[in-house]
C-alpha positions in Angstrom: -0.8 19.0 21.0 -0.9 22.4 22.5 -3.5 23.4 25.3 -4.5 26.3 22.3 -4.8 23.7 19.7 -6.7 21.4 22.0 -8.8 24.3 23.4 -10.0 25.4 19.8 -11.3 21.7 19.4 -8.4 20.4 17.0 -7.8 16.5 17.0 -5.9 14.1 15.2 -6.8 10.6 15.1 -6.7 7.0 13.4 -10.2 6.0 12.8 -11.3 2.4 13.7 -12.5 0.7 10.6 -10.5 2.2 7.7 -8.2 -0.6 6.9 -9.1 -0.7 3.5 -7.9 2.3 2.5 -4.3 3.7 2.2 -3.0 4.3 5.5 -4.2 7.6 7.0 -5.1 10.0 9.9 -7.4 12.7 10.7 -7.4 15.8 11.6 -10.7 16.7 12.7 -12.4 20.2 14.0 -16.4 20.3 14.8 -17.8 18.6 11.8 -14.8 19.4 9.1 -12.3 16.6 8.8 -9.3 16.6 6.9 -7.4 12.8 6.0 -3.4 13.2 5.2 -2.3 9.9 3.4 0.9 8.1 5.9 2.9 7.2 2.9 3.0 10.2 0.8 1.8 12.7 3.4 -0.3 14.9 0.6 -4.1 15.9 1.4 -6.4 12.8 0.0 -9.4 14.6 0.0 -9.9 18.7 -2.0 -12.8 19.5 0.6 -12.6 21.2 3.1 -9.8 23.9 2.3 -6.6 22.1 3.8 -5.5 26.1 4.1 -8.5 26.1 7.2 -6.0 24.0 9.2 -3.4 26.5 11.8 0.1 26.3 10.7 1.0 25.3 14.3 -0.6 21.8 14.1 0.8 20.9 10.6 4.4 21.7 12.3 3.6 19.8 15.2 2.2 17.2 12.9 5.0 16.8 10.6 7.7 16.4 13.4 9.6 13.4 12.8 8.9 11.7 15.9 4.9 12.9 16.0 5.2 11.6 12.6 6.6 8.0 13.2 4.3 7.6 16.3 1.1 8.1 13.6 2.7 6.2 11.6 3.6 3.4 14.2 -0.5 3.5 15.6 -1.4 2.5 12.2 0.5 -0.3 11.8 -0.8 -1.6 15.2 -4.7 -1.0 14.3 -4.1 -2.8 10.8 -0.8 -4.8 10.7 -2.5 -6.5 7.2 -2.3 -3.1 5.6 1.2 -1.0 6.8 2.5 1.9 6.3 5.8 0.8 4.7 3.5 -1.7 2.2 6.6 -2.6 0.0 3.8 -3.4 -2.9 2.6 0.1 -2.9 5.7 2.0 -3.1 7.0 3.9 -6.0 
């Protein structure tokens, strides 16, 4: 992440404890959270405005290889509930 990013308080993390639900990560800024889903990559939640978020970090976000290392960090914190779930694809 950029040193502007990262100085206007933008993070994106895998929270502990969310292996029950589809894998995820979040981007988080002050008290606003937003959770992008790992398989289809689409907002999960309406609120707050996914607009709010800088172009910049979505880019940076959806790079392949920034993409596969999310996606890779999941699949180490709960192996039980992957990414590439063959079960729940379409």
């Amino acid at each position: 992440m950029t040193a502007a990013l990262k100085s206007a308080r933008w993070k994106v993390k895998i929270r502990d404890k969310e292996n029950r639900e589809p894998p995820h990560f979040t981007i988080i800024r002050g008290t606003k959270s937003w959770r992008i889903d790992l398989r289809t990559a689409e907002f999960m939640d309406d609120s707050p405005d996914p607009s709010e978020i800088p172009k910049e970090l979505i880019e940076l976000i959806r790079d392949e290889a920034n993409w596969q290392e999310l996606c890779d960090v999941w699949d180490k914190m709960y192996p039980h509930n992957p990414v590439s779930d063959d079960e729940n694809a379409d």
